[in-house]
C-alpha positions as CSV (number, residue, x, y, z in Angstrom):
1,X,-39.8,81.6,-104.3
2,X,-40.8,85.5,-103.3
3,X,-44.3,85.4,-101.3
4,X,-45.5,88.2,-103.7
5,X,-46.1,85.4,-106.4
6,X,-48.1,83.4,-104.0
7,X,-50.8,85.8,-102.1
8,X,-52.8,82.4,-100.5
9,X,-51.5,79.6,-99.3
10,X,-48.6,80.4,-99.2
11,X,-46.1,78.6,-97.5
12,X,-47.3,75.6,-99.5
13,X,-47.0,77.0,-103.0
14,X,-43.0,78.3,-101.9
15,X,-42.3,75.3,-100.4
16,X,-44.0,73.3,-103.6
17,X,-41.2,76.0,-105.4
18,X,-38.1,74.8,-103.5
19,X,-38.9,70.7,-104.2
20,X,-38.5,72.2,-108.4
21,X,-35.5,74.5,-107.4
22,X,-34.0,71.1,-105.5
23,X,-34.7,69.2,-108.8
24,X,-32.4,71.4,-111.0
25,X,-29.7,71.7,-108.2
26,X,-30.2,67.7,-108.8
27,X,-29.9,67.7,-112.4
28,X,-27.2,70.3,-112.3
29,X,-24.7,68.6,-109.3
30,X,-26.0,65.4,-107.3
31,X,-24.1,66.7,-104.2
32,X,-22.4,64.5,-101.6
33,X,-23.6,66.9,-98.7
34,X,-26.5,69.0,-98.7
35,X,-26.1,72.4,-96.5
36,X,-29.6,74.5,-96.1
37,X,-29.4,77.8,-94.6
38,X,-32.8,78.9,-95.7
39,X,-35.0,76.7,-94.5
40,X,-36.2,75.0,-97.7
41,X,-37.1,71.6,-95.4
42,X,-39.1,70.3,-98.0
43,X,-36.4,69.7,-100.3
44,X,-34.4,66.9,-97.7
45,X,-36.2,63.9,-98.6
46,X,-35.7,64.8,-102.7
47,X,-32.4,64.9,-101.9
48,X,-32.3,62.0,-99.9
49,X,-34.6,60.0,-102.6
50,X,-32.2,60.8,-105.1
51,X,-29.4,59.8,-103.4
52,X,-30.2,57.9,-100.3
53,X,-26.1,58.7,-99.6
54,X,-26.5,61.9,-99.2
55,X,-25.7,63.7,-95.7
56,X,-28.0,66.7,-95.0
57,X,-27.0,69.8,-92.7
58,X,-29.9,71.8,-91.8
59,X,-29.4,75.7,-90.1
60,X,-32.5,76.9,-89.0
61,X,-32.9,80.3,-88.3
62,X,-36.6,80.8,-88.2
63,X,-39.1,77.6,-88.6
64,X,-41.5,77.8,-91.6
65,X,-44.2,77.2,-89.0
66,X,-44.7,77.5,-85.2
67,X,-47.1,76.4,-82.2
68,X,-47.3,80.3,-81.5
69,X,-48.8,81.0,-85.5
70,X,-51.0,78.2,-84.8
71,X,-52.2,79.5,-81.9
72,X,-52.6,82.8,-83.5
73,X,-55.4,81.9,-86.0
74,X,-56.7,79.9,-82.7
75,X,-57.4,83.0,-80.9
76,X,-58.7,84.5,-84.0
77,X,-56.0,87.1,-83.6
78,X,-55.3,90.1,-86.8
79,X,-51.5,90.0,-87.3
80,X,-48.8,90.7,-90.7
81,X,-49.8,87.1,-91.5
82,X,-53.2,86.7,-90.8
83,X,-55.4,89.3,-92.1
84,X,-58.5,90.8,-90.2
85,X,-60.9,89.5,-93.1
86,X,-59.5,85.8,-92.0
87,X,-59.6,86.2,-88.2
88,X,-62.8,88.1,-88.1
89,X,-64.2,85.0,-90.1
90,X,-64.8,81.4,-87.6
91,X,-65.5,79.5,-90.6
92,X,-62.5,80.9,-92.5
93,X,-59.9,80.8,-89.9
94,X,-61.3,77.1,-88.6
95,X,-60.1,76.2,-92.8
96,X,-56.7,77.7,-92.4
97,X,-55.9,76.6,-88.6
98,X,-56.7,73.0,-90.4
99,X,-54.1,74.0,-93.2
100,X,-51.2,75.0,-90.6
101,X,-52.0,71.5,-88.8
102,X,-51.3,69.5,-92.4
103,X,-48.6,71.9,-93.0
104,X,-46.9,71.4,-89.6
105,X,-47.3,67.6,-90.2
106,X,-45.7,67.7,-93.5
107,X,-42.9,69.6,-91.9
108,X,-42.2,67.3,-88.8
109,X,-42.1,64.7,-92.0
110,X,-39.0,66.7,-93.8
111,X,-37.5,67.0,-91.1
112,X,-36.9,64.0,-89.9
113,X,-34.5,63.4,-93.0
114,X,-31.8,65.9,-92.0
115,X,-28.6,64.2,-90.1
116,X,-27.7,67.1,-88.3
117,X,-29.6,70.0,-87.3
118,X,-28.3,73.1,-86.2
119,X,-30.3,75.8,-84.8
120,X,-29.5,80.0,-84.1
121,X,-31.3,80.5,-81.0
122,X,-32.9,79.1,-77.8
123,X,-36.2,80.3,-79.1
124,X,-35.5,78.1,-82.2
125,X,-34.2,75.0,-80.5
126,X,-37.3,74.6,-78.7
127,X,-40.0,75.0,-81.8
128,X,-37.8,72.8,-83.8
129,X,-37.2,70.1,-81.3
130,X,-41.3,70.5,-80.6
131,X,-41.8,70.2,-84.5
132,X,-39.3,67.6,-85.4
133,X,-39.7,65.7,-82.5
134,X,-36.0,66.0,-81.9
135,X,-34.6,65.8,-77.8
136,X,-33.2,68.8,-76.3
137,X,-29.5,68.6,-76.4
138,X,-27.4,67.4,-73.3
139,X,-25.9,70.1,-71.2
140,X,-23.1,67.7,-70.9
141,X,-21.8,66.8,-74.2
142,X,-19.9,63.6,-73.4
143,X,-23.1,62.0,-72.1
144,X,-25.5,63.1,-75.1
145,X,-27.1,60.3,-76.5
146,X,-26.6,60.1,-80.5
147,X,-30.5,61.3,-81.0
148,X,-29.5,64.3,-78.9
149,X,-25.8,65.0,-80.7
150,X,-28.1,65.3,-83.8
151,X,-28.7,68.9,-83.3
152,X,-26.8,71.8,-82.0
153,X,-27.5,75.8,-81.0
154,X,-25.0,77.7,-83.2
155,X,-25.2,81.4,-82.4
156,X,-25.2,84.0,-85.5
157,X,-22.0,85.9,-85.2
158,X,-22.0,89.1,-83.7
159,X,-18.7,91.7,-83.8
160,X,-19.1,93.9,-80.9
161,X,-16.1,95.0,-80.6
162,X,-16.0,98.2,-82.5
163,X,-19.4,98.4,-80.5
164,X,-18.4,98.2,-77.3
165,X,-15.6,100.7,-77.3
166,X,-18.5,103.4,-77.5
167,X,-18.5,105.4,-74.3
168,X,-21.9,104.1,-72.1
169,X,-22.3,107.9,-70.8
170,X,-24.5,109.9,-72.9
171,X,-24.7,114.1,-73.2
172,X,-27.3,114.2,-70.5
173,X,-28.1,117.6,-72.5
174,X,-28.1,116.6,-75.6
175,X,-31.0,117.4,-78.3
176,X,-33.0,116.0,-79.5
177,X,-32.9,112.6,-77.1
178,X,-32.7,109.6,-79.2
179,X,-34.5,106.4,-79.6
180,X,-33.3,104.4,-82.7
181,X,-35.0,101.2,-84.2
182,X,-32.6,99.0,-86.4
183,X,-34.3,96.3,-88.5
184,X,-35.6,95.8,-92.2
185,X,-38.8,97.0,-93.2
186,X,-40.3,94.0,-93.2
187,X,-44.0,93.7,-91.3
188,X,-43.1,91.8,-88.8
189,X,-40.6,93.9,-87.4
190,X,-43.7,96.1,-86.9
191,X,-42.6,99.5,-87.1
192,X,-45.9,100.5,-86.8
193,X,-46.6,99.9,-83.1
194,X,-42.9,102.0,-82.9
195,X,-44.3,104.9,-84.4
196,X,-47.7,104.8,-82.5
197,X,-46.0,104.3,-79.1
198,X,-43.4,107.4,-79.5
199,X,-47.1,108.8,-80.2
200,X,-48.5,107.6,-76.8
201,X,-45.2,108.9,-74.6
202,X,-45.8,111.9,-76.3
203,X,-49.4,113.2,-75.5
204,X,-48.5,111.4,-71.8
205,X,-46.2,113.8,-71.4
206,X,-45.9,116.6,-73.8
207,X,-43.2,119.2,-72.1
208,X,-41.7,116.1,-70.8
209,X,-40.8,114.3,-74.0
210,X,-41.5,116.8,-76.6
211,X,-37.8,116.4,-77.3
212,X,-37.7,112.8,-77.9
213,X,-37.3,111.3,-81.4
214,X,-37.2,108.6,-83.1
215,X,-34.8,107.1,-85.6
216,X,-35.9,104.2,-87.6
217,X,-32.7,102.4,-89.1
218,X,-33.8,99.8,-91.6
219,X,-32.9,98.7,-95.5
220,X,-35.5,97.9,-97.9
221,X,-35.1,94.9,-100.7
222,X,-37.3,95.5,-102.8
223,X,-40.6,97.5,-104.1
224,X,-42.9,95.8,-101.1
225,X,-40.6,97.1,-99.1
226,X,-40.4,100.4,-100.2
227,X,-43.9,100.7,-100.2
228,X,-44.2,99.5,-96.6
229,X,-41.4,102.3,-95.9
230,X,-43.9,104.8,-97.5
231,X,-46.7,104.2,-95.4
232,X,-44.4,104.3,-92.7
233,X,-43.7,108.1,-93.3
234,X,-47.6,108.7,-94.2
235,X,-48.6,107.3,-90.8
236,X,-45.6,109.5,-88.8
237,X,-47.4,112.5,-90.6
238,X,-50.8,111.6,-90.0
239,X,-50.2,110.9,-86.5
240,X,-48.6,114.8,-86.2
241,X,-45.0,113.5,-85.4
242,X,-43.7,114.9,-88.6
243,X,-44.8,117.9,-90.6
244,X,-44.7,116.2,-94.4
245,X,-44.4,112.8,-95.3
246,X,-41.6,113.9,-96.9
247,X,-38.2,114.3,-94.1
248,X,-37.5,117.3,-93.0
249,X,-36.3,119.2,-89.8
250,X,-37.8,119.0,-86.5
251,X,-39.4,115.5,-87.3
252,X,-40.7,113.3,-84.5
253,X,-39.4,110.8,-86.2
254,X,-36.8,110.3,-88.6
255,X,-36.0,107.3,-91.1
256,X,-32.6,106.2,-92.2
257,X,-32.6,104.2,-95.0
258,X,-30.0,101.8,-96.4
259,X,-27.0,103.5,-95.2
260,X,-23.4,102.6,-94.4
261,X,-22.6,100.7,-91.1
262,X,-19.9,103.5,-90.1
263,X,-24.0,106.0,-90.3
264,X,-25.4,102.9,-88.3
265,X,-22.5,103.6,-85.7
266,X,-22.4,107.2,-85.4
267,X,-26.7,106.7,-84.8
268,X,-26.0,104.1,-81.9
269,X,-23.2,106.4,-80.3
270,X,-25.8,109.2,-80.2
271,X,-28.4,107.3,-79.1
272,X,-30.1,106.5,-75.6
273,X,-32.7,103.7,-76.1
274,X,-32.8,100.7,-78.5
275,X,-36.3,99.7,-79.4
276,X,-37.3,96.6,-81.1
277,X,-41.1,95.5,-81.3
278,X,-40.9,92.4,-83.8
279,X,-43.2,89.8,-82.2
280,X,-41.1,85.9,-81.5
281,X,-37.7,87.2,-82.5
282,X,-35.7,84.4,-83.4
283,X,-32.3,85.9,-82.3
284,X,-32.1,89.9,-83.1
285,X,-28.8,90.8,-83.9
286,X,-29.6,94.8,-83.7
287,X,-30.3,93.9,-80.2
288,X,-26.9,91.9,-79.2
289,X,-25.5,95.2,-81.4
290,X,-27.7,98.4,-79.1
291,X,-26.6,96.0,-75.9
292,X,-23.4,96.1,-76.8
293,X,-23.6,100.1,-77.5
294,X,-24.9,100.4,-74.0
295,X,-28.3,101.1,-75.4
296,X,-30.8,100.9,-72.8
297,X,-33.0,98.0,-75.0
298,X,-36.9,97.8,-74.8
């Protein structure tokens, strides 16, 4: 189901993938109660085919589709999932936005076979009750109808209490000042547009915030990954931040890769500003985590 085997169209071909990974869950247990936590929405109505009895629990973290990646291609607009040689292109991205309107279609369609939906953030709530056609939930729960008890905001959970006993006051003096990023390498965190803006602040200011640095705190999963990591460093040391694109000391900015959370900690206890650029966050735990640090957050 990785996107790496599917380099067009694909959201189709991996959700084509989850309707064959559905059919040997089938063959293996016909379950009583389906529970999806990873947003394989095109397997509810197998399920439900199969066995019309079957209740289905949907968690959405992050819909497969949005009005805001529709209105990407619109505008024509080169992002992580749709690449300059598509957007530059009217004919081309006129094709696709027709695909993400069949797409979002099918999706409103597999939706509608979950009983209960439950959802992590605001931000999702409102795309999936848009693209399910589902009614915002009652602020009164009593006097929810039974359309709007069908789905429910369930926050991810978040222990900040270990977090919150670190002191808010920072070493005024301290060197170098910190700015830390915590996320996967993944492109749509964008760690690019991180790297370029500690850039920016710098030739605004140069005696003013030669000091500052950056710490990128992130885990990688596999070899995309890592090779998305590697540019990372090449663009830190093309861009004059850091000396080598290998680490070493002095660096503008620094990477921290797959370490412990006691590291992740000690980073957020030394640090002065949380920074977090991924575009239409769902939720962003790292950022309930820096508030909680008494990060200042941008």
């Amino acid at each position: 189901l990785e996107a790496k085997w599917y380099p067009f169209a694909t959201m189709l071909f991996q959700s084509l993938g989850s309707i064959m990974v559905g059919l040997e869950c089938n063959y293996r247990l016909r379950p009583d109660v389906l529970v999806d936590t990873t947003g394989a929405a095109f397997i509810y109505p197998l399920f439900r085919m199969i066995n019309w009895h079957c209740k289905v629990v949907a968690y959405v973290h992050y819909p497969i589709i949005s009005s805001d990646m529709l209105q990407v291609v619109r505008e024509q607009r080169p992002t992580y999932n749709n690449a300059g040689r598509i957007a530059s292109n009217v004919t081309v991205s006129s094709l696709k936005l027709f695909y993400y309107h069949c797409f979002a279609a099918a999706y409103a369609w597999t939706g509608s076979f979950a009983h209960t939906v439950l959802v992590n953030s605001s931000w999702t709530r409102r795309h999936i009750s848009s693209l399910w056609n589902l009614p915002m939930p009652s602020p009164v729960p009593s006097e929810a109808s039974p359309s709007q008890r069908r789905m429910a905001l369930v926050y991810p959970p978040c222990n900040t209490a270990q977090l919150s006993s670190i002191p808010v006051r920072r070493e005024a003096a301290q060197t170098p000042r910190t700015v830390i990023s915590i996320g996967q390498f993944r492109p749509e965190k964008d760690h690019l547009l991180q790297i370029r803006a500690i850039r920016a602040l710098k030739d605004l200011h140069p005696s003013k915030y030669e000091d500052v640095q950056l710490v990128v705190i992130g885990s990688t999963r596999h070899e995309e990954d890592r090779q998305l990591l590697l540019g990372l460093r090449r663009e830190a040391h093309r861009l004059q931040l850091n000396k080598d694109s290998e680490p070493g000391p002095g660096d503008g900015v620094v990477f921290v890769v797959n370490q412990s959370y006691d590291e992740l900690e000690r980073w957020m206890a030394k640090a002065l500003v949380g920074l977090h650029s991924m575009w239409n966050e769902h939720f962003g735990i790292s950022v309930v985590e820096m508030l909680a640090a008494g990060l200042l957050v941008v």
